[in-house]
C-alpha positions in Angstrom: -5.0 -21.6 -13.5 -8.0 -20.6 -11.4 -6.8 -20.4 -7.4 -9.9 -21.9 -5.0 -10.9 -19.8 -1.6 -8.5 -21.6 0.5 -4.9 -20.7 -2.1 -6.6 -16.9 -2.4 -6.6 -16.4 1.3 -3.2 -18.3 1.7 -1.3 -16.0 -0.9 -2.8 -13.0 -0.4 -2.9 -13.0 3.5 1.2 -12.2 4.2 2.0 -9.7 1.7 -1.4 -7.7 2.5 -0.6 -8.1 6.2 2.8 -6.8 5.8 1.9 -4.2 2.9 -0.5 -2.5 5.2 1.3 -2.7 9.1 4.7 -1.8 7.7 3.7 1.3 6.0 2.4 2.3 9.0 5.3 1.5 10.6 7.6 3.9 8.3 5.6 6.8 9.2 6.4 6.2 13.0 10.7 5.4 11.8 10.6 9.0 10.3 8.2 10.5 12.8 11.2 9.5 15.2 13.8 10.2 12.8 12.7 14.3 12.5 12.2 14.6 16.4 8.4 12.4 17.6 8.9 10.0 19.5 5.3 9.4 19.9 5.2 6.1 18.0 8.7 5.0 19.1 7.5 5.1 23.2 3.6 3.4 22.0 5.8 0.7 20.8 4.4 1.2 16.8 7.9 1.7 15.2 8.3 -2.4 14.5 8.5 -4.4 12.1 6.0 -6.8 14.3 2.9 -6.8 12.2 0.8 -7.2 15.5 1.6 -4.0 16.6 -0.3 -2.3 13.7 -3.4 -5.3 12.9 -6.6 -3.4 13.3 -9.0 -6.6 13.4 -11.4 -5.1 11.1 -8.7 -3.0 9.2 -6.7 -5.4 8.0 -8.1 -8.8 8.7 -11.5 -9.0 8.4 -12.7 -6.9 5.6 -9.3 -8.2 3.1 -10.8 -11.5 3.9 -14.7 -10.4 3.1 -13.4 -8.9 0.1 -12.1 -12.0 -1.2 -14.8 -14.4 -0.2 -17.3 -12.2 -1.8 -15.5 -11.7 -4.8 -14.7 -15.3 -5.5 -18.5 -16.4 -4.4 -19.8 -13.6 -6.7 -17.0 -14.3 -9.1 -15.6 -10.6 -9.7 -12.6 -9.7 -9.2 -13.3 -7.4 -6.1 -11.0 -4.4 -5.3 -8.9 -5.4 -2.1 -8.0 -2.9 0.2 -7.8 -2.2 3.8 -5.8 -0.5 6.7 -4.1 -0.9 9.7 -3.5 1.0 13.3 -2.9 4.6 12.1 0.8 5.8 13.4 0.2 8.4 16.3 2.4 11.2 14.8 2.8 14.9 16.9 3.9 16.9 14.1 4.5 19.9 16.3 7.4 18.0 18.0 9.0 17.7 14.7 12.1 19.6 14.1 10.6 21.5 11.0 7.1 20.8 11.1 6.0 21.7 7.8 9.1 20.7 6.0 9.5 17.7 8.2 5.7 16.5 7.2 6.7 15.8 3.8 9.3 13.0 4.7 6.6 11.7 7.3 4.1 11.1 4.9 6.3 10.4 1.8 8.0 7.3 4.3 5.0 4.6 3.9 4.2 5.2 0.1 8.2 4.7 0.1 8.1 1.1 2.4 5.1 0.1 0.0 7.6 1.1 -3.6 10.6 -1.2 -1.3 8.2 -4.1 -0.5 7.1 -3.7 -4.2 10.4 -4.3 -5.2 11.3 -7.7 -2.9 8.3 -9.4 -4.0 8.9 -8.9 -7.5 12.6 -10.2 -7.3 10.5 -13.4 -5.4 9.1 -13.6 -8.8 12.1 -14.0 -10.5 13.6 -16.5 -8.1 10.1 -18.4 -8.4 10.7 -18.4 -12.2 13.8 -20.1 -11.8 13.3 -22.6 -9.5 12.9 -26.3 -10.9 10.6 -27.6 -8.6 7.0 -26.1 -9.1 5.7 -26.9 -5.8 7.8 -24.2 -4.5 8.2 -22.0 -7.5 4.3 -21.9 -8.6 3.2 -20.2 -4.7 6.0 -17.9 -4.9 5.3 -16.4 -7.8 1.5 -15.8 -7.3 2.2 -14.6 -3.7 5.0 -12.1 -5.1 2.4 -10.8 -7.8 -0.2 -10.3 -5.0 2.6 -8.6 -3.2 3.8 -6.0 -6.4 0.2 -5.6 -6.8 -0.9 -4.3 -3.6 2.1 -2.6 -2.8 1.8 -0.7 -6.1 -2.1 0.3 -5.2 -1.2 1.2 -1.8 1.9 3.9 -3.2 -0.7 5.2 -6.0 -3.5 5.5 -4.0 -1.8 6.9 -0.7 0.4 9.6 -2.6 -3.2 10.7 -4.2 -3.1 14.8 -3.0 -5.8 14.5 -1.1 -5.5 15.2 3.5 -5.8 13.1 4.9 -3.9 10.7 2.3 0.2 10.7 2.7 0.2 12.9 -1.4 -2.0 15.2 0.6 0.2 16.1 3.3 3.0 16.1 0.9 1.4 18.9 -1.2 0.6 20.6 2.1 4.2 20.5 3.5 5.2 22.3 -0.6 2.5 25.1 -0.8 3.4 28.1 0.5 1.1 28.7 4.0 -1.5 30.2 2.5 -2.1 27.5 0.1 -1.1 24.9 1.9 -3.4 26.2 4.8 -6.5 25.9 2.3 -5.4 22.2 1.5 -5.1 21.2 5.0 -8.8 22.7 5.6 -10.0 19.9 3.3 -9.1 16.9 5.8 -12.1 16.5 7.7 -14.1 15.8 4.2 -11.2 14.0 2.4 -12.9 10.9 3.0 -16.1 11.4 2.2 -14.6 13.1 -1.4 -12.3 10.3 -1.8 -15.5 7.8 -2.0 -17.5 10.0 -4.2 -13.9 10.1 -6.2 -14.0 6.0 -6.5 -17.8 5.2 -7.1 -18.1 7.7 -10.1 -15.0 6.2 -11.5 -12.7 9.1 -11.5 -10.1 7.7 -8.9 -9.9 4.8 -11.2 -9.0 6.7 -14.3 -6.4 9.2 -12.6 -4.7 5.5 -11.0 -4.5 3.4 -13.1 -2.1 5.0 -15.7 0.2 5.6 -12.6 -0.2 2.1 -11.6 0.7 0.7 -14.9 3.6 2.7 -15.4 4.8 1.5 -11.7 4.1 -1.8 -12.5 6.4 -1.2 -15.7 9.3 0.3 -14.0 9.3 -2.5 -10.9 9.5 -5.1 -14.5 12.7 -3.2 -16.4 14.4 -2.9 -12.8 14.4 -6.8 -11.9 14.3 -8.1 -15.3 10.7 -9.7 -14.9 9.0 -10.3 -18.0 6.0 -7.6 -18.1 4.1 -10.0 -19.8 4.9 -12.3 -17.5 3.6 -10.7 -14.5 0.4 -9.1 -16.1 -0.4 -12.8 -16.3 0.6 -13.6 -13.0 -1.5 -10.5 -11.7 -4.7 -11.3 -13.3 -4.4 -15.5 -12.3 -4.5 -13.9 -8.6 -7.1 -10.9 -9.1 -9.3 -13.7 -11.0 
């Protein structure tokens, strides 16, 4: 099955949308949860994907992505962002302990959203009537597939990504202090990081084995959705 421009952009375009606005919207539901309220009074801790769409972020480059990569026929590597959270970690409870549940919140919405679109896989699977069940299952694969890239990438330890703030908020202060330092340059490293292949290598084993655990849990077949991952990536 090869998907034309038109079925890419309709299957990929609500589990991106909602992959990349509501992880940004967990950061602002713990922000509030350990004592900010910054997000909560700015209105960002909603499940209203609006509230987090940055135009370019999260709508116009996903779409350039996949135009190019169908028109050049690669399999282009989709990624994007939305409205970054506004968090004040100094009006957290615990700042430094608090950080950790902060950051660890959107890698932890993406592993959830993973989840529900691979149990829309299974229903798709057992649906009778194809033109329901065939778009379900290729938008649920987009969905575990994003979702998965998003966790992996975002818990890389590396400020300003959420794994870098994690290992920040578990050094001891001295440490942690020399970590935090990096953040101005993390993404200028993270770049050099992707283009000579080493993000790729330290990823992708991580991905795989996410990819493996989201199949036992639901009972999808692996092989299953491997194929279902590469019909939508093609």
């Amino acid at each position: 099955m090869e998907l034309n421009l038109i079925q890419k952009i309709a299957i990929f375009a609500i589990p991106v949308i909602f992959a990349i606005t509501l992880h940004e919207a967990a950061h602002g539901y713990a922000a509030k949860r350990f004592g900010d309220k910054t997000a909560f009074v700015l209105g960002r801790i909603s499940l209203n994907p609006l509230r987090h769409i940055d135009p370019f972020g999260t709508v116009i480059l996903p779409l350039l992505i996949l135009v190019l990569s169908k028109l050049t026929g690669g399999a282009g590597i989709l990624f994007g962002w939305a409205k970054p959270v506004p968090v004040d970690y100094s009006q957290l409870k615990n700042p430094k302990r608090d950080m950790l549940w902060v950051a660890a919140a959107g890698p932890g919405a993406n592993f959830f959203m993973a989840l529900i679109w691979i149990l829309m896989i299974r229903i798709g699977g057992m649906l009778p009537d194809q033109f329901f069940a065939t778009p379900l299952t290729l938008m649920g694969a987009v969905g575990v597939m994003i979702n998965t890239v998003l966790m992996v990438l975002n818990l890389f330890p590396l400020p300003p990504l959420d794994g870098g703030r994690i290992l920040v908020s578990l050094l001891p202060n001295r440490m942690a202090w020399h970590v935090a330092r990096l953040e101005p340059y993390g993404f200028m490293i993270l770049l050099v990081l992707l283009f000579t292949g080493v993000l790729g290598a330290v990823m992708w084993p991580f991905i795989g084995l996410v990819l493996g655990l989201l199949a036992a849990v639901s009972g999808v077949d692996p092989s299953t959705l491997m194929q279902l991952i590469n019909v939508v990536l093609s």
